[in-house]
DRENKEPA-725225 format. One record per residue: residue number from 1; x, y, z of N, C-alpha, C, O in turn. Coordinates in pm, whole numbers, plus 50000, padded with zeros to 5 digits. Layout:
% DRENKEPA-725225
{zalum:NUM n.u:X n.v:Y n.w:Z ca.u:X ca.v:Y ca.w:Z c.u:X c.v:Y c.w:Z o.u:X o.v:Y o.w:Z}
...
This chain:
% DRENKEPA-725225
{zalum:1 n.u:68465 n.v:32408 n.w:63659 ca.u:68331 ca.v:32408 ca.w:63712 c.u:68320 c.v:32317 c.w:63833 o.u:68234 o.v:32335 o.w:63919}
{zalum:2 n.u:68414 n.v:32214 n.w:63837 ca.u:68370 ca.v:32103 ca.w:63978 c.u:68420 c.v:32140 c.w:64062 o.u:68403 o.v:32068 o.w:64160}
{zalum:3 n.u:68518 n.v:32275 n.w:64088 ca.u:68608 ca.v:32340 ca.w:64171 c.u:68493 c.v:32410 c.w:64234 o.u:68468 o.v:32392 o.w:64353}
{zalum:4 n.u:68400 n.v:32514 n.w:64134 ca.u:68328 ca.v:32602 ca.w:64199 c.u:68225 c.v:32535 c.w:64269 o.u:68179 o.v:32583 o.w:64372}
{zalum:5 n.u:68174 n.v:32395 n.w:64207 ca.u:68073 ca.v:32314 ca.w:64271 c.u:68135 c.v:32273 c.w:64377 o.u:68089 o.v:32329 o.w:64476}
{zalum:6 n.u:68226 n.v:32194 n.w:64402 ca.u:68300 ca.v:32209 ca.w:64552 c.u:68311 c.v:32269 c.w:64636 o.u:68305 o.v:32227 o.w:64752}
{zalum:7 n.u:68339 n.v:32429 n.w:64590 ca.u:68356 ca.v:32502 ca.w:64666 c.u:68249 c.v:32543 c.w:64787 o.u:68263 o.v:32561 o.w:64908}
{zalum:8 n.u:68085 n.v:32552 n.w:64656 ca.u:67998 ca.v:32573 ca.w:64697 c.u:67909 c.v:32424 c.w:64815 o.u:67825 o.v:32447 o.w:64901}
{zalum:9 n.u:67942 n.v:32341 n.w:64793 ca.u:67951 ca.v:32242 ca.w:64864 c.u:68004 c.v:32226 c.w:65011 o.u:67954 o.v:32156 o.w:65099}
{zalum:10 n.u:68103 n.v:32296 n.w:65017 ca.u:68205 ca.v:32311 ca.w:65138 c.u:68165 c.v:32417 c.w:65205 o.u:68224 o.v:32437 o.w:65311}
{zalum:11 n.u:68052 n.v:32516 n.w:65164 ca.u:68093 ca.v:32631 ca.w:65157 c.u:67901 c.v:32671 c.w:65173 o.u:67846 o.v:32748 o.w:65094}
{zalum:12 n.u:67841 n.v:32616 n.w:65266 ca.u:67672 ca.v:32637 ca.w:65228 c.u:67616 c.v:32796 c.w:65256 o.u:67534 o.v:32865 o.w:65195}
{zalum:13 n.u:67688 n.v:32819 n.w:65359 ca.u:67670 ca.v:32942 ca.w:65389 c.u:67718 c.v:33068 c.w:65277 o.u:67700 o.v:33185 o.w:65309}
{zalum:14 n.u:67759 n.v:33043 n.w:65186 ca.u:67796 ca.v:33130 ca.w:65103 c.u:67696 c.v:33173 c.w:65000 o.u:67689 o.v:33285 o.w:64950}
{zalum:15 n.u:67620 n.v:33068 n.w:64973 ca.u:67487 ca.v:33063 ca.w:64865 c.u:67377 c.v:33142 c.w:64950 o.u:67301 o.v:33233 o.w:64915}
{zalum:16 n.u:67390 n.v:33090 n.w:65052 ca.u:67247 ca.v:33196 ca.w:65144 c.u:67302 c.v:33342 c.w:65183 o.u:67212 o.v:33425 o.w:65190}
{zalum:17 n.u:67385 n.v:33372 n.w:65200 ca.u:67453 ca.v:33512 ca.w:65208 c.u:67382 c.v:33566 c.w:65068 o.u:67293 o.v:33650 o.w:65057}
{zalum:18 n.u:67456 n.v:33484 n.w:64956 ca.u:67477 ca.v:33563 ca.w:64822 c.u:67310 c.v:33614 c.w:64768 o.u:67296 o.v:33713 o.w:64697}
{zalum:19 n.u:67156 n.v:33505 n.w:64828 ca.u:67058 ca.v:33488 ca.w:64798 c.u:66973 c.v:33577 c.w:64867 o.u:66866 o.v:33620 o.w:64822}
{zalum:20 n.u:67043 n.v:33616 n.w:65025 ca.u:66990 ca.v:33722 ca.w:65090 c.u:67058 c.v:33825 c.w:65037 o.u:66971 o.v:33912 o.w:65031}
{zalum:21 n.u:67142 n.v:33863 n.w:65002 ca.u:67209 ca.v:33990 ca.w:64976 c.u:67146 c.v:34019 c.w:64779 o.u:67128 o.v:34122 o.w:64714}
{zalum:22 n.u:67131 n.v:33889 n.w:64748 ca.u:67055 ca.v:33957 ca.w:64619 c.u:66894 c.v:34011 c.w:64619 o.u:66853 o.v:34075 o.w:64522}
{zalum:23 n.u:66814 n.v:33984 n.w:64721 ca.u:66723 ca.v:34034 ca.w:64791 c.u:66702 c.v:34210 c.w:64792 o.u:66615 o.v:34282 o.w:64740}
{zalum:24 n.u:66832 n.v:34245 n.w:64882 ca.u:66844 ca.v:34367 ca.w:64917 c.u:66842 c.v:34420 c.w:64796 o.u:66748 o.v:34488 o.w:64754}
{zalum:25 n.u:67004 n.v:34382 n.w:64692 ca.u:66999 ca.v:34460 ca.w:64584 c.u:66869 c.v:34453 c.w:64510 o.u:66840 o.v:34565 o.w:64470}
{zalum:26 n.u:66786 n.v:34366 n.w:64477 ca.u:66691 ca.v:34356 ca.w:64432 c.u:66575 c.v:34466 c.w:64462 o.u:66512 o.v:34540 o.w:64388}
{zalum:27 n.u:66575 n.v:34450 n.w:64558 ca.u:66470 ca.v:34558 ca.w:64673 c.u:66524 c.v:34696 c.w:64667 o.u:66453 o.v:34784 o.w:64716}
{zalum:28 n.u:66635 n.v:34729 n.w:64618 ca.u:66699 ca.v:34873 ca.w:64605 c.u:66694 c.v:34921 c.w:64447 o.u:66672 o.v:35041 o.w:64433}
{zalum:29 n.u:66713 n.v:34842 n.w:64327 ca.u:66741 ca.v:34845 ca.w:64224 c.u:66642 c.v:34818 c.w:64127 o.u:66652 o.v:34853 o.w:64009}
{zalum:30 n.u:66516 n.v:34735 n.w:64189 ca.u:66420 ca.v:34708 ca.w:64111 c.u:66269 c.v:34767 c.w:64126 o.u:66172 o.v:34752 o.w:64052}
{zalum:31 n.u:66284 n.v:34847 n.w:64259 ca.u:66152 ca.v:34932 ca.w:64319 c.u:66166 c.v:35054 c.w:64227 o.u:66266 o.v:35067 o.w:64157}
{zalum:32 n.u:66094 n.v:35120 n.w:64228 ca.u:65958 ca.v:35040 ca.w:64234 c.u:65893 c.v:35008 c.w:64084 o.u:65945 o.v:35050 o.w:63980}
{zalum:33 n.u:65818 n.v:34958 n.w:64086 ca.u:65707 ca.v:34895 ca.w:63968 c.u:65702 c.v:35011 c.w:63855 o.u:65792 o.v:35000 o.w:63771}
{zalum:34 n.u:65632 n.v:35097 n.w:63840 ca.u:65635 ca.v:35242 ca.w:63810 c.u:65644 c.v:35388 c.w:63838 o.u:65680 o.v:35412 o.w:63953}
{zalum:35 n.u:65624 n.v:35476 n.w:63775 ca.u:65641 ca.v:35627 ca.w:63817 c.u:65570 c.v:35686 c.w:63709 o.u:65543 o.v:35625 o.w:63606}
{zalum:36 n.u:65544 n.v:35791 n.w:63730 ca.u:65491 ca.v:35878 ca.w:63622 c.u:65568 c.v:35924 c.w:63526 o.u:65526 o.v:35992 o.w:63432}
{zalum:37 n.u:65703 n.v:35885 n.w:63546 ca.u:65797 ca.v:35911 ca.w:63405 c.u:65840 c.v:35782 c.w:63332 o.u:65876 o.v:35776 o.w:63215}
{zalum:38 n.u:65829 n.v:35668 n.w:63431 ca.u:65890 ca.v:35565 ca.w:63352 c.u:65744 c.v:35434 c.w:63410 o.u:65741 o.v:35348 o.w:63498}
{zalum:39 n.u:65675 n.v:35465 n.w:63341 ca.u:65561 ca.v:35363 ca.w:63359 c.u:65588 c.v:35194 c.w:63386 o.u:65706 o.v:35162 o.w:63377}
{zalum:40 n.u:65486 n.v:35079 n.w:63419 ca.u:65513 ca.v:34943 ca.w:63422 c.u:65445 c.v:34917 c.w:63274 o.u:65340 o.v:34954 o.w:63222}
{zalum:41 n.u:65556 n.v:34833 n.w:63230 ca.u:65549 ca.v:34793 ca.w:63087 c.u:65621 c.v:34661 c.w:63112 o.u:65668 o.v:34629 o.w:63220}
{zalum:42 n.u:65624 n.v:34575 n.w:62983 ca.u:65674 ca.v:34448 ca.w:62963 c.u:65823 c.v:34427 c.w:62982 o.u:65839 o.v:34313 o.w:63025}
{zalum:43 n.u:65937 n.v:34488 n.w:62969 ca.u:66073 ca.v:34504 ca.w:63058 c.u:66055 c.v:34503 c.w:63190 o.u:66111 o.v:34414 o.w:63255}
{zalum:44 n.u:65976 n.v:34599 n.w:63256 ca.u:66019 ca.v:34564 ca.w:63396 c.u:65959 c.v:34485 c.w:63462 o.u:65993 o.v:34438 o.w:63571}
{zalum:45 n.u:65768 n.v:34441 n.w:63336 ca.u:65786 ca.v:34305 ca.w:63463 c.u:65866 c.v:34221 c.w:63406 o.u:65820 o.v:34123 o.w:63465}
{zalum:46 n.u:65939 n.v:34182 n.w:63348 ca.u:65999 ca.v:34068 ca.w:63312 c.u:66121 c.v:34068 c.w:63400 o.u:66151 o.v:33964 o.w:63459}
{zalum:47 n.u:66190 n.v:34171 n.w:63413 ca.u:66288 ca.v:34253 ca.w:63497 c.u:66266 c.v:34208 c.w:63656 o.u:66363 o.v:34194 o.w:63731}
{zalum:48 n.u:66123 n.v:34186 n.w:63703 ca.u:66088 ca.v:34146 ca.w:63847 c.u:66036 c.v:33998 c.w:63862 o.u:66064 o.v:33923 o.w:63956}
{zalum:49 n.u:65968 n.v:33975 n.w:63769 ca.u:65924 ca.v:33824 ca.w:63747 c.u:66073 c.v:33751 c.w:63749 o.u:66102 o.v:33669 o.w:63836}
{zalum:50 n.u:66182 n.v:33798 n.w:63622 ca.u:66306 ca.v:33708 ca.w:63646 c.u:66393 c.v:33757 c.w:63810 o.u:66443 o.v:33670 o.w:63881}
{zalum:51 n.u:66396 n.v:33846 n.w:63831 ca.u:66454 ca.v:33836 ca.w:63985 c.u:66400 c.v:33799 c.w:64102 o.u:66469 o.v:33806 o.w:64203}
{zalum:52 n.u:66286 n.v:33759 n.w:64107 ca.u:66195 ca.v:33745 ca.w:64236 c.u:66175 c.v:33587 c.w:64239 o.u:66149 o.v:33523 o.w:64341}
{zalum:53 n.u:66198 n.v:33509 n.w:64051 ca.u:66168 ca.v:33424 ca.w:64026 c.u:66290 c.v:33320 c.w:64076 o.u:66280 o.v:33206 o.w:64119}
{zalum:54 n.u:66432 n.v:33421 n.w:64047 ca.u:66537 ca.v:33362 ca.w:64066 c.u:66527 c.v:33355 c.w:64252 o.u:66560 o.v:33253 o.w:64312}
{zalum:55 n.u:66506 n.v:33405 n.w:64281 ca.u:66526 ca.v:33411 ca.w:64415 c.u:66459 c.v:33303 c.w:64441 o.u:66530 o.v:33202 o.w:64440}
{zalum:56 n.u:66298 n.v:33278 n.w:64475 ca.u:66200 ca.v:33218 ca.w:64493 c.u:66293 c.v:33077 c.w:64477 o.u:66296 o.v:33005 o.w:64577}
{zalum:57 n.u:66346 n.v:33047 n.w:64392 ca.u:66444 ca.v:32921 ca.w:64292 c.u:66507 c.v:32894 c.w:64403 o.u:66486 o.v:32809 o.w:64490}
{zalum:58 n.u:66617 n.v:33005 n.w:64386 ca.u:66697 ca.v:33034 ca.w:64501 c.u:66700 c.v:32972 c.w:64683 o.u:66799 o.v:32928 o.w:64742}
{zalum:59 n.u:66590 n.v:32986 n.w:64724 ca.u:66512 ca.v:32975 ca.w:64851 c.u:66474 c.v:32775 c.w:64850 o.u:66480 o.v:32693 o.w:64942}
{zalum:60 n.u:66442 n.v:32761 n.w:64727 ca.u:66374 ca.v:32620 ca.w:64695 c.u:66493 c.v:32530 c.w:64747 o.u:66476 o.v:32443 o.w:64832}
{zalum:61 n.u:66618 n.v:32559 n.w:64686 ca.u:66749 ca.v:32462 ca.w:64620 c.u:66806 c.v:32480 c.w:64791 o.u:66827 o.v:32375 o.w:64851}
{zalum:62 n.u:66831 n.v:32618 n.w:64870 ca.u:66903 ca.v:32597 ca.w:64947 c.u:66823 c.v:32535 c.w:65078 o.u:66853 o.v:32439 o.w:65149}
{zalum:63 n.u:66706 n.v:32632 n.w:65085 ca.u:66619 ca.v:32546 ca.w:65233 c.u:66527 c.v:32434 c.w:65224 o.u:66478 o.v:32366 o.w:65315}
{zalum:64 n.u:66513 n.v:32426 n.w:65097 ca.u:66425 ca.v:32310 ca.w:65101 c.u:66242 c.v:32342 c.w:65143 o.u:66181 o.v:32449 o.w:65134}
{zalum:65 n.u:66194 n.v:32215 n.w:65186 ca.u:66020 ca.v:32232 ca.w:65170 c.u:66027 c.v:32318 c.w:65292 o.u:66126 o.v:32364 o.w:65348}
{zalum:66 n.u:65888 n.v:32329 n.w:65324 ca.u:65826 ca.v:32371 ca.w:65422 c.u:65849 c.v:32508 c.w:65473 o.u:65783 o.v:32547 o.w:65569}
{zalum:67 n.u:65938 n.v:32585 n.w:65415 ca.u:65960 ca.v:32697 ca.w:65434 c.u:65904 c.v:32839 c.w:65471 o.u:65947 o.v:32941 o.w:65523}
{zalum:68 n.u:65770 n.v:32788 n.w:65413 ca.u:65682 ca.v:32961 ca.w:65309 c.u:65706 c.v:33051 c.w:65415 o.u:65755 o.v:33155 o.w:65373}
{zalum:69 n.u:65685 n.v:33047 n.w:65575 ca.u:65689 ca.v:33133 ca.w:65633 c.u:65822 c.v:33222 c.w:65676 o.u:65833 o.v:33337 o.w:65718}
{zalum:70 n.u:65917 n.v:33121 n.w:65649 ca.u:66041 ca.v:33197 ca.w:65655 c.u:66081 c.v:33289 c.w:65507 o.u:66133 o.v:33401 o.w:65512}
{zalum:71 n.u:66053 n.v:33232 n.w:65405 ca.u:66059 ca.v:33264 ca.w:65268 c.u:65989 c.v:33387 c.w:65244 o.u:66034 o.v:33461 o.w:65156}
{zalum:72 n.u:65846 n.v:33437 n.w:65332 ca.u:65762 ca.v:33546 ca.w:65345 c.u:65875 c.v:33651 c.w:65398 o.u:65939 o.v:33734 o.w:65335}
{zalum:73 n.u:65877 n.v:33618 n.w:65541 ca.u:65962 ca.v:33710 ca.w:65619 c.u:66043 c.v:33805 c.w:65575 o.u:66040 o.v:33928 o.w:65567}
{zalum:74 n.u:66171 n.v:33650 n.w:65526 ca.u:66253 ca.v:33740 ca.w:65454 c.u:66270 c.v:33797 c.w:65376 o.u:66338 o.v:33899 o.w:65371}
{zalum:75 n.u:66214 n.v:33745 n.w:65295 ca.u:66165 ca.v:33839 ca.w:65156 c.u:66111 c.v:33976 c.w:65183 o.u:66138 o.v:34082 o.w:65125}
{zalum:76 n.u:66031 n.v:33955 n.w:65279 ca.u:65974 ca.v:34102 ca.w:65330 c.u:66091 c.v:34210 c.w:65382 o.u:66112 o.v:34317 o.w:65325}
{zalum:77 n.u:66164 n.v:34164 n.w:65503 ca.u:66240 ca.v:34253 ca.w:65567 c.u:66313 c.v:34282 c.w:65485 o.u:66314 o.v:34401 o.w:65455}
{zalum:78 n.u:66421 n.v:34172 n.w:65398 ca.u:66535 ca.v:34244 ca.w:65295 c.u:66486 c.v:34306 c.w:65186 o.u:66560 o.v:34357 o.w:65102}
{zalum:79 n.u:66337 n.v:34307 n.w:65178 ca.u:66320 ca.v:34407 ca.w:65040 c.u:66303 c.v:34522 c.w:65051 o.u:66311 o.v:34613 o.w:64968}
{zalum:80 n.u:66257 n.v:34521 n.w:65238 ca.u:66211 ca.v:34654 ca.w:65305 c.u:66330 c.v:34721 c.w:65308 o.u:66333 o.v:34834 o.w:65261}
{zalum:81 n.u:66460 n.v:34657 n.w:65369 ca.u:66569 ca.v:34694 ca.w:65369 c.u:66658 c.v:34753 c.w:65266 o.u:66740 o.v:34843 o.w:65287}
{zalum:82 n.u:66632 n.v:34686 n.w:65138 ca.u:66649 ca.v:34718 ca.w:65012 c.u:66637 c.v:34860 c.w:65004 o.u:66718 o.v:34953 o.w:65011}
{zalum:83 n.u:66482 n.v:34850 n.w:64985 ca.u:66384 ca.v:34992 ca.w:64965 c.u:66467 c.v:35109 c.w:65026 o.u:66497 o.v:35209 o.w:64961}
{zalum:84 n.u:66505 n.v:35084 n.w:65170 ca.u:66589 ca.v:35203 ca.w:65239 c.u:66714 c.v:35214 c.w:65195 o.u:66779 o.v:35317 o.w:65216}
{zalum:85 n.u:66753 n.v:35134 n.w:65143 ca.u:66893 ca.v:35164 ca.w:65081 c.u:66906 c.v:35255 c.w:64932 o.u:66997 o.v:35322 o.w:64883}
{zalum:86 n.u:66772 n.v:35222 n.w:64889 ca.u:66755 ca.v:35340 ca.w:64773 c.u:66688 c.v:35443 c.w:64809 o.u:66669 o.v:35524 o.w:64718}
{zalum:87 n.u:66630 n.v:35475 n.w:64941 ca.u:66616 ca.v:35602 ca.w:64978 c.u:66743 c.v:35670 c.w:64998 o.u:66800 o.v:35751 o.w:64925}
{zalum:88 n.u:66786 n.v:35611 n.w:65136 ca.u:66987 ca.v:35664 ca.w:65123 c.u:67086 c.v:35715 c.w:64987 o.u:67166 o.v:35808 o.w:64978}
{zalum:89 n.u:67057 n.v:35647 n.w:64924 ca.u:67149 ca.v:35614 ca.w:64748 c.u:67092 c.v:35766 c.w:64698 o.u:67167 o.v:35858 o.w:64666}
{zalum:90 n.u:66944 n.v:35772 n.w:64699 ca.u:66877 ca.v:35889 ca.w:64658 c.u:66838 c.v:35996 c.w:64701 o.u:66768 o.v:36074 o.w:64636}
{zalum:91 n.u:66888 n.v:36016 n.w:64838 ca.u:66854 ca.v:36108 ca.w:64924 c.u:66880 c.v:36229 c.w:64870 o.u:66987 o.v:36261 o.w:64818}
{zalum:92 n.u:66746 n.v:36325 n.w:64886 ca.u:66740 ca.v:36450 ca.w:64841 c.u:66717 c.v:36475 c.w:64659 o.u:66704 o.v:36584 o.w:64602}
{zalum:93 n.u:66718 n.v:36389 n.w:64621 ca.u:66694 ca.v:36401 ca.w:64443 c.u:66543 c.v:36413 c.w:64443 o.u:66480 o.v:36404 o.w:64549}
{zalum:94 n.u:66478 n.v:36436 n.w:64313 ca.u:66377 ca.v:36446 ca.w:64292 c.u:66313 c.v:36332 c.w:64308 o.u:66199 o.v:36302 o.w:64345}
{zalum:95 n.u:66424 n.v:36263 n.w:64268 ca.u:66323 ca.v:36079 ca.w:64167 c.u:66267 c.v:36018 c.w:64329 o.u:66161 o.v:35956 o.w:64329}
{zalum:96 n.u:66323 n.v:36034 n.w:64430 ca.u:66255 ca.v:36024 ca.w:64571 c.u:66115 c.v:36040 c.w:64603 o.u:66033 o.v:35968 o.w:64659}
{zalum:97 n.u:66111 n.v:36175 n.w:64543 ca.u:65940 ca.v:36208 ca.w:64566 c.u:65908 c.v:36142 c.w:64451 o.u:65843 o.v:36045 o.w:64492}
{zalum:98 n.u:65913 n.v:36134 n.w:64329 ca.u:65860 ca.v:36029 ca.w:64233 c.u:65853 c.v:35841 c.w:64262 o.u:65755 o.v:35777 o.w:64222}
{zalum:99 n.u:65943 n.v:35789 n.w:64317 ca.u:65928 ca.v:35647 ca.w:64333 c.u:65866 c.v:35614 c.w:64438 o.u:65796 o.v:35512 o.w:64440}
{zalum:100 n.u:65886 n.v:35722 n.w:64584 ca.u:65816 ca.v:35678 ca.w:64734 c.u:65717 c.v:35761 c.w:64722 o.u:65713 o.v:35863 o.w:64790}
{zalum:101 n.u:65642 n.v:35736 n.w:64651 ca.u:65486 ca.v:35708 ca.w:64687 c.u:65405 c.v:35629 c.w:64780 o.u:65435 o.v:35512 o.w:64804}
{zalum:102 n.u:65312 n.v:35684 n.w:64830 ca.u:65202 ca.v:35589 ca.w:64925 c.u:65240 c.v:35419 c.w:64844 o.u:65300 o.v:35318 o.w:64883}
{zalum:103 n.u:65165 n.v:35463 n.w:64707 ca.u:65095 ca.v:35358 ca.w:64639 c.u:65165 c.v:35296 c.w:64617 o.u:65135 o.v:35178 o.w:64637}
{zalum:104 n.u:65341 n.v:35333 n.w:64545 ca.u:65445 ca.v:35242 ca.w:64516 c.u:65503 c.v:35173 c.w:64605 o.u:65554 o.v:35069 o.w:64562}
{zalum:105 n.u:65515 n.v:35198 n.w:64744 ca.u:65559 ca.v:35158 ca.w:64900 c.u:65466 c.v:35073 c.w:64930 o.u:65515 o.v:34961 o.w:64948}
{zalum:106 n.u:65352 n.v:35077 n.w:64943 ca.u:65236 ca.v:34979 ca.w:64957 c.u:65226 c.v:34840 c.w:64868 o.u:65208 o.v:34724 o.w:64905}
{zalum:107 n.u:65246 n.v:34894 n.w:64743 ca.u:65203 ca.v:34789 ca.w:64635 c.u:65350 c.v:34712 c.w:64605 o.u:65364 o.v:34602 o.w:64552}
{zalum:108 n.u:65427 n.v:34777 n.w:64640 ca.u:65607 ca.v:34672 ca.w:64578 c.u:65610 c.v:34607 c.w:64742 o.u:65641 o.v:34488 o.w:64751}
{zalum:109 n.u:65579 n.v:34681 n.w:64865 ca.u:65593 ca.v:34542 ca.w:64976 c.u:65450 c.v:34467 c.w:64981 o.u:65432 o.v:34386 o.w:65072}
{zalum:110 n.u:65377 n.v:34485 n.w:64912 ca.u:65279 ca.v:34387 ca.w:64944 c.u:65256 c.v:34252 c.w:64808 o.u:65201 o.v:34143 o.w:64810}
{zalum:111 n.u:65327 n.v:34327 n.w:64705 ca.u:65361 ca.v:34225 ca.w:64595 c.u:65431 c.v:34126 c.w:64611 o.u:65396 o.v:34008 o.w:64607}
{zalum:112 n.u:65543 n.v:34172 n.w:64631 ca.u:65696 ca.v:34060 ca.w:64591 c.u:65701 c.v:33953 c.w:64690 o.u:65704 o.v:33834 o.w:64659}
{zalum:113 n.u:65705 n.v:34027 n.w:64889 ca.u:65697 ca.v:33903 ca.w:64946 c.u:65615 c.v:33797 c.w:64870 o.u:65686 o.v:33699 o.w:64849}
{zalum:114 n.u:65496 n.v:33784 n.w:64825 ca.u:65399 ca.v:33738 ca.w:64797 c.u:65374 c.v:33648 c.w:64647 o.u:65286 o.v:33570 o.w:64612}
{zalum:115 n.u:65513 n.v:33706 n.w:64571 ca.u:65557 ca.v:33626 ca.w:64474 c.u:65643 c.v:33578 c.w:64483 o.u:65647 o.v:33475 o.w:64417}
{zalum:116 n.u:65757 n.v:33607 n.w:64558 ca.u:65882 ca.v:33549 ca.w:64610 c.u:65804 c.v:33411 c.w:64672 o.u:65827 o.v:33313 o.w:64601}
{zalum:117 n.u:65731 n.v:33385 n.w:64768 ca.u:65659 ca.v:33260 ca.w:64800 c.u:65585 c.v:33185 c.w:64663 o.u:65613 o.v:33068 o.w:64638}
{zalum:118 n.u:65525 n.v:33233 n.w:64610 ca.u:65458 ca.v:33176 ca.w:64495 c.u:65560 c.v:33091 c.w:64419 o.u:65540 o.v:32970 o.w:64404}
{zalum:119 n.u:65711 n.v:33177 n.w:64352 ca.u:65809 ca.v:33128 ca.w:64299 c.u:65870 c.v:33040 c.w:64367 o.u:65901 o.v:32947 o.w:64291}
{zalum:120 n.u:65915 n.v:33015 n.w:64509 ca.u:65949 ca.v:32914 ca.w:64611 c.u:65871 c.v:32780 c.w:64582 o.u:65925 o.v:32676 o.w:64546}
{zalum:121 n.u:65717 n.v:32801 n.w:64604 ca.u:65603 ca.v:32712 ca.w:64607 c.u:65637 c.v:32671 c.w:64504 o.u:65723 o.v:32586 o.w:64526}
{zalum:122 n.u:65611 n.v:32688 n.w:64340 ca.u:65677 ca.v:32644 ca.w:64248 c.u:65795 c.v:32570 c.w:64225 o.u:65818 o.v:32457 o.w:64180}
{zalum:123 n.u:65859 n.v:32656 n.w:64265 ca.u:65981 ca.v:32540 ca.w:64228 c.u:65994 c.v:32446 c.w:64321 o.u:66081 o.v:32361 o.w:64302}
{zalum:124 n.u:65929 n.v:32440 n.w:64414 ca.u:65942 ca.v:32321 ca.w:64500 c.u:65869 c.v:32231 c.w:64483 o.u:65922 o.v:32123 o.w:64510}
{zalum:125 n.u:65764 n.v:32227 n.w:64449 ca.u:65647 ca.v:32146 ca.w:64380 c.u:65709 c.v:32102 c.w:64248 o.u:65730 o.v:31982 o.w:64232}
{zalum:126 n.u:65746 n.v:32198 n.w:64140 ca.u:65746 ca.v:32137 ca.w:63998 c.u:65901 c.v:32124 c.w:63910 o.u:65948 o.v:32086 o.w:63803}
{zalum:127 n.u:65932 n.v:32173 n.w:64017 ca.u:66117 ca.v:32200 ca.w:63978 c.u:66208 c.v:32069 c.w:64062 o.u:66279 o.v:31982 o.w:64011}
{zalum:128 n.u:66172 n.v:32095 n.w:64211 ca.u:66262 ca.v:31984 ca.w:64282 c.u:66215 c.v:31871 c.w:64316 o.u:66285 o.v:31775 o.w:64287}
{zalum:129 n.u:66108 n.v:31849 n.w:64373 ca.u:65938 ca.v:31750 ca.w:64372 c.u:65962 c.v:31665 c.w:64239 o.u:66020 o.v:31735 o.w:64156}
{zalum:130 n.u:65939 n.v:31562 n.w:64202 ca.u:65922 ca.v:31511 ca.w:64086 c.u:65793 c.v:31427 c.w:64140 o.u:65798 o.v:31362 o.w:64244}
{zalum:131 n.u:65667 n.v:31437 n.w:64050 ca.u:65561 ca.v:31375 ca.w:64110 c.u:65565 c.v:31258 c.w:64005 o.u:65484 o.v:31166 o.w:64013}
């Protein structure tokens, strides 16, 4: 374990790669919220609360305070980015017209940036902050 902590030590740029790139997958794998075949129930928010939460964490440990506006951003573009990567993945299937919806496209980018900051704010306040 003090090898990998080293590593990661030596190595800063590797944690922010791994934190943006879990973003994307996140944004590809966890969109959207519901569908008319597989509704939002207590798995998947728990399913988005723990990945958005980890991230948010994520964002706290490597950049530190003052962030929110960069923490918005990106959160936004790589989830947007995400999103298109499961259009690609899905191109031409049905489940396409079922997940890209107005409402699901609207409501998963106007959510997550928006908890991804919340979870940041948090852990930076009550996680790394000791008041």
């Amino acid at each position: 374990m003090n090898k990998f902590q080293l590593y990661l030590q030596n190595h800063p740029k590797v944690l922010k790669r791994f934190i943006l790139g879990y973003i994307i997958f996140a944004g590809c794998f966890v969109f959207p919220f519901g569908n008319e075949h597989f509704p939002f129930d207590f798995t998947k928010a728990y399913l988005v609360i723990a990945s958005y939460g980890i991230i948010g964490l994520g964002f706290a440990g490597i950049y530190g305070t003052h962030k929110e506006k960069f923490v918005y951003a990106a959160s936004l573009f790589l989830t947007v980015l995400g999103m298109i990567c499961r259009y690609i993945l899905e191109y031409g299937e049905v489940s396409n017209t079922i997940n890209f919806t107005l409402f699901n496209i609207v409501s998963y980018v106007a959510v997550i940036p928006v908890f991804t900051v919340a979870a940041y704010y948090f852990s930076i306040r009550y996680l790394i902050i000791k008041n």
